[in-house]
C-alpha positions in Angstrom: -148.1 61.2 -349.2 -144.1 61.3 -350.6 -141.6 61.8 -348.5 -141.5 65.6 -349.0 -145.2 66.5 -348.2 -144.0 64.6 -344.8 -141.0 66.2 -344.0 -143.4 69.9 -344.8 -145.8 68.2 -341.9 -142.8 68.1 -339.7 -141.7 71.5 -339.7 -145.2 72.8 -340.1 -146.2 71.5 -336.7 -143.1 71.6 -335.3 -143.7 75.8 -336.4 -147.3 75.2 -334.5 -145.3 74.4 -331.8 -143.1 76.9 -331.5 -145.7 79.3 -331.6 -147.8 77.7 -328.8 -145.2 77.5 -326.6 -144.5 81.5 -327.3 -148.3 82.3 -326.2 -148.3 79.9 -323.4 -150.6 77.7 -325.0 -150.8 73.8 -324.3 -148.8 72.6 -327.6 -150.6 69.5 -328.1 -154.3 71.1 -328.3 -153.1 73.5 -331.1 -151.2 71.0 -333.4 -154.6 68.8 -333.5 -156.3 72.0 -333.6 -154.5 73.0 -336.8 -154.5 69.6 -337.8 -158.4 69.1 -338.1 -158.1 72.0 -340.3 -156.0 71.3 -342.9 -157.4 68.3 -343.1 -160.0 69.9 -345.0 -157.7 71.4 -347.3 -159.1 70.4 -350.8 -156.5 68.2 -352.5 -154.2 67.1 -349.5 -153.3 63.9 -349.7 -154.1 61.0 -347.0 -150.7 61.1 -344.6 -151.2 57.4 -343.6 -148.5 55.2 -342.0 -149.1 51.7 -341.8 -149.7 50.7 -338.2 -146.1 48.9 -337.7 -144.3 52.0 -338.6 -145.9 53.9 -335.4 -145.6 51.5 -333.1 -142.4 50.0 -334.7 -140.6 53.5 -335.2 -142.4 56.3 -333.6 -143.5 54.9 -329.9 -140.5 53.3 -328.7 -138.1 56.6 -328.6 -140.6 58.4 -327.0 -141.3 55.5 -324.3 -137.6 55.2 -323.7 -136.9 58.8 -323.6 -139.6 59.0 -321.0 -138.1 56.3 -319.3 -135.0 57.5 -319.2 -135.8 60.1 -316.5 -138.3 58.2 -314.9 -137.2 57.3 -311.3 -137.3 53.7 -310.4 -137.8 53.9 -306.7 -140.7 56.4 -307.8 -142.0 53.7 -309.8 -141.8 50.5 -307.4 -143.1 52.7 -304.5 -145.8 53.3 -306.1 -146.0 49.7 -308.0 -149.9 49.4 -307.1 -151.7 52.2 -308.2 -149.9 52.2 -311.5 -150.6 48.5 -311.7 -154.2 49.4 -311.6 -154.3 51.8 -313.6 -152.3 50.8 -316.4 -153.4 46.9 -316.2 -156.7 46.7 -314.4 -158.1 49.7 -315.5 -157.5 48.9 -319.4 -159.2 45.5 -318.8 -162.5 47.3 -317.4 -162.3 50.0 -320.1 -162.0 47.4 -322.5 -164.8 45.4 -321.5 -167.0 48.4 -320.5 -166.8 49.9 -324.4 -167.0 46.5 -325.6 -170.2 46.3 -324.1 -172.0 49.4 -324.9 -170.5 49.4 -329.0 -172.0 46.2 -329.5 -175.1 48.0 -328.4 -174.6 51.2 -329.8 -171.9 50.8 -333.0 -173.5 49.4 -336.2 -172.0 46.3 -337.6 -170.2 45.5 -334.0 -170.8 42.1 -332.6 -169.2 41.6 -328.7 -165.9 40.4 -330.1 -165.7 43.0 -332.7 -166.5 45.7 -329.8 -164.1 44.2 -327.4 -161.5 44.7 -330.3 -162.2 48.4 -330.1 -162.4 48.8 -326.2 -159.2 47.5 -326.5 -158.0 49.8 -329.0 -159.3 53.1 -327.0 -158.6 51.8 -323.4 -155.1 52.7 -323.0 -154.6 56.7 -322.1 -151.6 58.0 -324.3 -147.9 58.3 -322.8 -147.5 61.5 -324.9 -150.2 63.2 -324.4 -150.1 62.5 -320.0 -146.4 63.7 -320.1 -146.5 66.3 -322.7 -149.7 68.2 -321.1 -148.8 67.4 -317.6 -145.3 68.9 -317.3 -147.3 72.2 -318.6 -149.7 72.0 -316.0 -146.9 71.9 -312.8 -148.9 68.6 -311.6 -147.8 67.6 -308.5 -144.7 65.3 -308.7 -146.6 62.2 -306.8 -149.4 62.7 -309.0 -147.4 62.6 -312.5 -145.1 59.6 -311.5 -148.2 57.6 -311.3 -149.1 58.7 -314.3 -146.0 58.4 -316.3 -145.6 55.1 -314.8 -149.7 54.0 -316.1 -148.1 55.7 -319.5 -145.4 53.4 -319.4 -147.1 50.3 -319.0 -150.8 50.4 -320.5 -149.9 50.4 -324.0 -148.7 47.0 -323.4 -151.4 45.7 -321.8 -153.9 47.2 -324.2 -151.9 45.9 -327.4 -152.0 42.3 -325.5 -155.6 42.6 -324.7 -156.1 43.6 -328.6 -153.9 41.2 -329.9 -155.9 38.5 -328.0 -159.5 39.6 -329.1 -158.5 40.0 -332.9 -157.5 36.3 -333.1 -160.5 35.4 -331.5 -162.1 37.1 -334.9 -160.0 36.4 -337.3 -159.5 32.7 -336.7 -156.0 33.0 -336.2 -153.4 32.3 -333.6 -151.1 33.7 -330.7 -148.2 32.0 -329.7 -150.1 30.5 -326.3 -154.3 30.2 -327.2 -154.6 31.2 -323.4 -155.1 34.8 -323.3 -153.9 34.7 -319.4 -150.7 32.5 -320.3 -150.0 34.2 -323.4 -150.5 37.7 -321.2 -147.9 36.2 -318.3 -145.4 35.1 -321.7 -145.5 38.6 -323.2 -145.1 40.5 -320.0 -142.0 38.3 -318.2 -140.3 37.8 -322.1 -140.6 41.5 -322.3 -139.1 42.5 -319.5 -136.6 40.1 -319.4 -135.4 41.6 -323.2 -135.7 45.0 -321.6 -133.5 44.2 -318.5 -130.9 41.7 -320.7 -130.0 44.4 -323.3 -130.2 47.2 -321.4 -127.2 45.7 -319.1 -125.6 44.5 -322.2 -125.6 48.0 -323.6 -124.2 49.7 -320.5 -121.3 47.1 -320.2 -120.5 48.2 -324.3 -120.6 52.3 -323.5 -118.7 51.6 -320.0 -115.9 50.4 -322.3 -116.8 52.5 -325.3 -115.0 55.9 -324.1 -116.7 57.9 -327.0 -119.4 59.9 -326.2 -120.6 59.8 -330.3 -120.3 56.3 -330.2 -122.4 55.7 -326.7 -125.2 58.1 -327.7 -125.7 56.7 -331.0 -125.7 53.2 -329.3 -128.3 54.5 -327.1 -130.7 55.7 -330.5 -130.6 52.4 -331.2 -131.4 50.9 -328.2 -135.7 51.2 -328.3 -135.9 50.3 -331.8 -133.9 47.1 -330.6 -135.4 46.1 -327.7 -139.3 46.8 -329.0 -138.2 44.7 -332.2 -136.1 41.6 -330.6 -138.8 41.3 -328.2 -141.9 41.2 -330.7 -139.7 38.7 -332.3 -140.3 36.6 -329.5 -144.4 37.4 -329.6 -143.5 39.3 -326.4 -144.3 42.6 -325.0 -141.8 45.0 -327.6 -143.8 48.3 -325.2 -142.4 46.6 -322.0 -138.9 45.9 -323.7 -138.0 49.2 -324.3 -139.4 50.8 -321.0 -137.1 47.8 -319.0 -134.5 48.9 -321.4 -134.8 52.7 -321.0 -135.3 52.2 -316.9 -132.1 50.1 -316.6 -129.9 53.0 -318.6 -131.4 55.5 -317.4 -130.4 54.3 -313.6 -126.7 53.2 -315.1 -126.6 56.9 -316.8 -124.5 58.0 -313.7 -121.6 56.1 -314.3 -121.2 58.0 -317.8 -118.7 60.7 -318.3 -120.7 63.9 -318.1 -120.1 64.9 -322.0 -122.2 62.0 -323.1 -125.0 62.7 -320.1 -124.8 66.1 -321.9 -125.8 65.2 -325.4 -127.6 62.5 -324.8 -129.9 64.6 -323.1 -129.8 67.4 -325.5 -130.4 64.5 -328.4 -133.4 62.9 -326.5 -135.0 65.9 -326.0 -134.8 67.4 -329.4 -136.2 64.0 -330.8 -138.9 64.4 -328.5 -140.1 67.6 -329.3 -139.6 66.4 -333.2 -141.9 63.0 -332.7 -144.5 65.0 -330.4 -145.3 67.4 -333.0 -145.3 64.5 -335.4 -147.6 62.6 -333.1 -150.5 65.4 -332.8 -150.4 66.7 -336.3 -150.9 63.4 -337.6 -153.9 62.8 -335.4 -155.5 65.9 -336.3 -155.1 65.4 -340.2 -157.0 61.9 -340.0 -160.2 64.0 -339.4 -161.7 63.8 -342.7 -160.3 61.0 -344.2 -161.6 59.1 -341.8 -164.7 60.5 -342.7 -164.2 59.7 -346.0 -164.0 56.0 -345.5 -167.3 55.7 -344.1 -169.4 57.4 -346.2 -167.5 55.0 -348.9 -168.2 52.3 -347.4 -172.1 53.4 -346.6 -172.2 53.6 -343.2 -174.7 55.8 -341.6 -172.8 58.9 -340.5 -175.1 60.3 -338.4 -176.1 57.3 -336.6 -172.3 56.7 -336.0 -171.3 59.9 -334.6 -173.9 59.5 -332.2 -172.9 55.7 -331.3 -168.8 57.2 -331.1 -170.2 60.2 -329.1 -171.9 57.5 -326.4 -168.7 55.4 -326.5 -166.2 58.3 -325.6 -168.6 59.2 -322.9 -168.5 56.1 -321.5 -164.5 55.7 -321.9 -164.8 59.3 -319.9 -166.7 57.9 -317.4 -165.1 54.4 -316.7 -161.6 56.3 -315.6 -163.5 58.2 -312.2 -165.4 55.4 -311.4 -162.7 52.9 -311.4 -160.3 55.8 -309.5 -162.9 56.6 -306.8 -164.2 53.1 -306.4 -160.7 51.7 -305.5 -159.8 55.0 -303.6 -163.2 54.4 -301.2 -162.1 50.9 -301.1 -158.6 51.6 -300.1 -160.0 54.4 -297.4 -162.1 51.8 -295.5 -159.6 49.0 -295.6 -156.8 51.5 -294.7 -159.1 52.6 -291.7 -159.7 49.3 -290.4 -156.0 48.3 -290.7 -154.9 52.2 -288.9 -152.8 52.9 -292.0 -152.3 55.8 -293.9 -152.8 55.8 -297.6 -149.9 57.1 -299.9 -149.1 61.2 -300.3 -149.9 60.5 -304.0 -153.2 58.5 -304.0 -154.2 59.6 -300.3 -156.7 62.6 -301.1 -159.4 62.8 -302.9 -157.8 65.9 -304.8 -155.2 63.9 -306.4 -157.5 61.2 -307.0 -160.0 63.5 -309.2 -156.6 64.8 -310.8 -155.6 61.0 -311.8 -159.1 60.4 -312.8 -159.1 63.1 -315.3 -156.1 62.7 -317.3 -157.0 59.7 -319.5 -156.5 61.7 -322.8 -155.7 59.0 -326.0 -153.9 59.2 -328.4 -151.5 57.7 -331.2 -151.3 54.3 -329.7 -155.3 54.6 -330.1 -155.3 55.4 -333.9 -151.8 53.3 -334.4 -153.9 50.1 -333.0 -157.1 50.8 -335.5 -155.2 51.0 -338.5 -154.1 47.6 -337.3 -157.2 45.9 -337.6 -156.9 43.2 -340.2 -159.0 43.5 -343.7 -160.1 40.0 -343.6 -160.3 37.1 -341.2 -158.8 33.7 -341.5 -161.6 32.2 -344.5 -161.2 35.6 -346.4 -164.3 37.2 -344.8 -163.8 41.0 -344.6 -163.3 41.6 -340.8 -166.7 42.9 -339.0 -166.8 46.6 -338.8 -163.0 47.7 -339.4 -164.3 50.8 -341.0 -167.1 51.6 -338.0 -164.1 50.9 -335.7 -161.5 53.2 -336.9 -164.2 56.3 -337.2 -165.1 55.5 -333.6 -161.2 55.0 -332.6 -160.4 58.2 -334.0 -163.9 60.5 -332.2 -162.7 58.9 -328.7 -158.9 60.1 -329.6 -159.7 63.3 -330.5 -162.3 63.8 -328.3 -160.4 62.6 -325.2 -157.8 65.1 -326.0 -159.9 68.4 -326.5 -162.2 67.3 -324.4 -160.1 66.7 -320.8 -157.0 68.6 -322.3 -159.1 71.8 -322.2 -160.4 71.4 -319.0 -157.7 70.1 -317.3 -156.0 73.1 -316.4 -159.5 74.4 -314.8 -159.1 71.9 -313.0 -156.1 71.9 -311.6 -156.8 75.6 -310.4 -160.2 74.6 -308.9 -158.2 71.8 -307.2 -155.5 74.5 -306.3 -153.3 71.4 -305.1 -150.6 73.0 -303.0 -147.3 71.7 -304.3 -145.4 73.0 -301.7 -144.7 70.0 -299.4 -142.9 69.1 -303.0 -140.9 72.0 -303.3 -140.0 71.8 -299.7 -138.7 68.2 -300.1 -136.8 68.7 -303.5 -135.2 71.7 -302.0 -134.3 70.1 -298.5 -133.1 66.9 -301.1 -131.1 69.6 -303.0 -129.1 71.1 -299.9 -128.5 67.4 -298.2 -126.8 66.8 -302.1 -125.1 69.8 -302.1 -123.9 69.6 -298.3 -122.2 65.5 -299.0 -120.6 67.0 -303.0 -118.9 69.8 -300.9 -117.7 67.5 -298.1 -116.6 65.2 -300.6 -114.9 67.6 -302.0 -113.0 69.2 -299.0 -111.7 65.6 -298.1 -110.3 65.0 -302.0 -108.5 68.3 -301.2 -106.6 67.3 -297.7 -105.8 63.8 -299.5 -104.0 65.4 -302.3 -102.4 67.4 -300.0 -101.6 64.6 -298.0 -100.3 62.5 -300.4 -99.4 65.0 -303.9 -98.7 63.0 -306.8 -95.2 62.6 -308.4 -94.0 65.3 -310.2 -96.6 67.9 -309.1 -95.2 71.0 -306.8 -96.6 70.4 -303.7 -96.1 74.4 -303.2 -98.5 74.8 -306.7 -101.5 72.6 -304.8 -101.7 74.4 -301.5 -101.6 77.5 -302.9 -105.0 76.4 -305.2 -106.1 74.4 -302.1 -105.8 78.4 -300.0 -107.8 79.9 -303.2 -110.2 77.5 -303.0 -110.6 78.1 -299.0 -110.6 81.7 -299.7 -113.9 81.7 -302.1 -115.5 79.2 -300.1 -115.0 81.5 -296.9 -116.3 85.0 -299.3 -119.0 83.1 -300.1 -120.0 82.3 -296.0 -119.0 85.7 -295.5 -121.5 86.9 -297.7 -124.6 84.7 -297.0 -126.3 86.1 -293.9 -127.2 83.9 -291.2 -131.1 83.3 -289.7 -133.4 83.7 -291.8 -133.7 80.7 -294.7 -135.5 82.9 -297.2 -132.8 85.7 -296.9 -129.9 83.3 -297.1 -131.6 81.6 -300.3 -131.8 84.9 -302.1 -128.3 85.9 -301.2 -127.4 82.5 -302.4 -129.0 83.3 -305.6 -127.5 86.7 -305.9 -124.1 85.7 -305.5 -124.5 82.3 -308.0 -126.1 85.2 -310.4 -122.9 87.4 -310.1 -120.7 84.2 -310.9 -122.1 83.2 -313.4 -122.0 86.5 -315.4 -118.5 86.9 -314.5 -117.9 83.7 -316.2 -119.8 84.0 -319.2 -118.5 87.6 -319.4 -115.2 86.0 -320.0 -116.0 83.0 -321.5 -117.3 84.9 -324.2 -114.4 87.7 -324.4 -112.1 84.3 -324.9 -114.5 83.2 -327.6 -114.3 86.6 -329.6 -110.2 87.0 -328.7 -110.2 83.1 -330.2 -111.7 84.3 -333.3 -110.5 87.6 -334.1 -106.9 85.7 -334.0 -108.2 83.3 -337.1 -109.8 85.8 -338.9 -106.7 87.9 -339.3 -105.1 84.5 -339.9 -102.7 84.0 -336.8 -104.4 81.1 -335.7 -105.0 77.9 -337.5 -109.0 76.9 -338.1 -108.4 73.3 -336.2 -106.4 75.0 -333.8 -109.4 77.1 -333.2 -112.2 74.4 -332.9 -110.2 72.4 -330.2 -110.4 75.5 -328.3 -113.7 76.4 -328.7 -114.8 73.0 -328.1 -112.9 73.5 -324.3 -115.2 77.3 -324.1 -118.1 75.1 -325.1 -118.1 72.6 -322.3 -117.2 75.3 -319.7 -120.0 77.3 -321.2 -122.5 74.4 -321.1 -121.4 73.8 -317.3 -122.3 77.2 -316.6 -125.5 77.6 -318.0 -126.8 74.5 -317.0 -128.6 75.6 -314.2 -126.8 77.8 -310.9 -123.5 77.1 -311.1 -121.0 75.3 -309.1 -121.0 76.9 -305.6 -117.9 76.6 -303.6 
């Protein structure tokens, strides 16, 4: 496939979309949907991308733009269950599909078979965060999985790295899978955490917010590469990376923190659709390779059907058997599990969101053609088809009956909203205290040159709309005083816009009947633009 029949893929799924999110539909499901489909077109070409080119080019921006906004106290407080999740819980889905394909899978021997429980173990960080956000699952419940997200694809690609040397003859960098697991996981964080504090020194003294956003595009590709360079974790690299800038982020002027987030985002939605269309147009080429190769295709549909059962089934047993575990040992010890993994609710949540994905199919196309003495490598073929039933399958499968699930859960998220909105008015009580003692110092103490007469009559406006607003909030009732709060933000903000947009027209109509110079014009705009961004960015500022 050329470049052009790519770039059509893009905005054809990217159009898929688009329309799913207009019907309220889950995005993902559609774009394989319509991607299994076409597939079947007769005479499309093969899209096929060589398996360094996903994991190389397409996974790291979305790990680090998932990163980004990932909260690292979230993450450390709840270090253990993503630890077994996205470390233990690949090793016994690895083992467990290992296992039953050299059993079930024709041509698999254990090692072969271990190759592909380690290419279907690890859930997909697109599809978890993608569908999940959709869903409103509770915030506890979706940092553990982002954080699993974050993590498994490294352990997985270790775990796969390790069993296709074993086959092939070849070697790792340390022959010990545990040491060369410990290398690849401390290397890889330790490029993650180096260049992402390198980085934020350079935009700290960059002063550009063009410059410091298209340092940060840069930054994942970087940190996966330099750290696979090294025969280290390049998955772990560019979460570190994306951790340690997104934390740093704060100190940024707020016109970078605006486009880089605008810039993330629309690359996201770009690689997403990207990410599922491409899955669902494997379908029959996939296909096509066995029945080339003469495997039995009916006898293999039924071995992948018994193996994406099983990698369906490993996910509650391992969630339940720790939770049990964790229940009795916490009840001995008198200590109460975690709000995120302390109900059996959230636990059938976690277990149920295991849905794989590119990482899956990226992995697959990976597997070597030949061994080490030129010997074709046992069952590449058989594994791929397999790879690619448990992906899809996964994703229809629990991505159609997740949200059933969530409503037949009916998982109250208000305790969340409760906290985030208590968080909110503690924020909003220290930014307008902070801001009522920056005004008494400059009154204080008025700069050289400034009327002091000028800033105490701003300082008595400002008083003035900060005592309207008081005035016009009642008092009592919380729910009341929220919805007047919301009224009066509402009527703000439409006076603003009203007249940042009669500026805007005013602006224009003076260049087009040629009074006002064109550069003159952009600077201006570019002023209208930031004020308008500020404003619509959520409720505005309130006094």
């Amino acid at each position: 496939m050329n470049g052009v029949q790519l770039l059509l893929v893009i905005i054809t799924a990217i159009t898929v979309t688009g329309l799913a999110h207009r019907r309220g539909l889950q995005a993902p499901l559609v774009v394989v949907a319509v991607g299994l489909v076409a597939s079947f077109v007769p005479g499309l070409p093969r899209l096929e991308l060589p398996p360094e080119i996903i994991l190389g080019i397409v996974l790291p921006p979305l790990l680090y733009s998932t990163a980004l906004e990932f909260s690292i106290p979230g993450f450390v407080r709840n270090l253990g269950p993503i630890l077994r999740l996205g470390v233990g819980l690949v090793v016994v889905s690895a083992f467990a599909v290992g296992g039953v394909a050299s059993l079930v899978v024709p041509g698999l021997g254990f090692g072969a078979a271990l190759v592909l429980g380690a290419v279907v173990a690890p859930p997909d960080a697109v599809t978890a965060v993608a569908i999940g956000r959709k869903l409103g699952v509770p915030k506890p419940v979706m940092t553990i999985l982002t954080g699993e997200s974050l993590v498994n694809d490294a352990a997985a690609l270790t775990l796969f790295s390790v069993a296709v040397a074993g086959i092939t003859g070849t070697h790792n960098l340390l022959d010990d899978p545990v040491l060369f697991f410990g290398y690849s996981t401390l290397v890889g964080v330790g490029v993650g955490l180096v260049l992402g504090r390198a980085v934020h020194w350079i935009r700290t003294h960059l002063g550009d917010p063009g410059l410091e956003t298209v340092l940060g595009l840069i930054v994942p590709f970087a940190a996966y590469l330099l750290a696979e360079e090294l025969h280290a974790s390049g998955v772990l690299a560019v979460v570190l990376a994306g951790f340690t800038l997104g934390h740093g982020s704060a100190g940024s002027g707020y016109a970078t923190r605006l486009q880089e987030r605008q810039v993330w985002r629309s690359l996201d939605v770009l690689l997403e659709a990207f990410v599922f269309a491409y899955m669902g147009l494997q379908l029959r080429f996939v296909i096509d390779d066995v029945i080339d190769q003469g495997e039995p295709l009916g006898q293999l549909f039924a071995a992948a059907g018994l193996v994406l059962l099983v990698v369906i089934a490993v996910r509650p047993t391992w969630v339940f058997l720790v939770f049990v575990s964790r229940l009795l040992l916490r009840r001995v010890s008198h200590r109460p599990l975690p709000a995120a993994t302390g109900t059996w609710k959230h636990n059938a949540l976690i277990s149920w969101t295991g849905m794989r994905g590119v990482v899956t199919l990226a992995a697959a196309s990976g597997v070597p053609l030949t061994t080490a003495n030129g010997t074709p490598f046992p069952g590449r073929a058989n594994i791929q088809f397999v790879a690619f039933v448990v992906a899809v399958g996964t994703l229809m499968i629990q991505g159609i009956t997740l949200p059933r699930l969530v409503r037949w859960l009916a998982i109250s998220t208000l305790d969340d909203e409760a906290a985030e909105k208590s968080e909110r008015q503690r924020a909003l009580t220290i930014s307008r205290q902070a801001g009522r003692r920056a005004v008494e110092e400059l009154l204080a103490d008025p700069p050289a040159g400034l009327d002091p007469a000028l800033l105490r009559i701003m300082a008595d406006r400002v008083r003035e709309a900060q005592e309207a607003r008081t005035a016009y909030l009642p008092g009592g009732d919380p729910a009341e005083r929220e919805a007047a709060g919301t009224e009066l933000a509402r009527a703000l903000t439409l006076m603003r816009k009203r007249m940042l947009s009669a500026q805007r027209a005013a602006l224009i109509d003076e260049r087009n009947e040629g009074t006002l110079d064109d550069a003159v014009l952009r600077d201006l705009l570019e002023q209208l633009d930031y004020e308008q961004a500020a404003t619509s960015t959520g409720a505005p500022a309130r006094l």
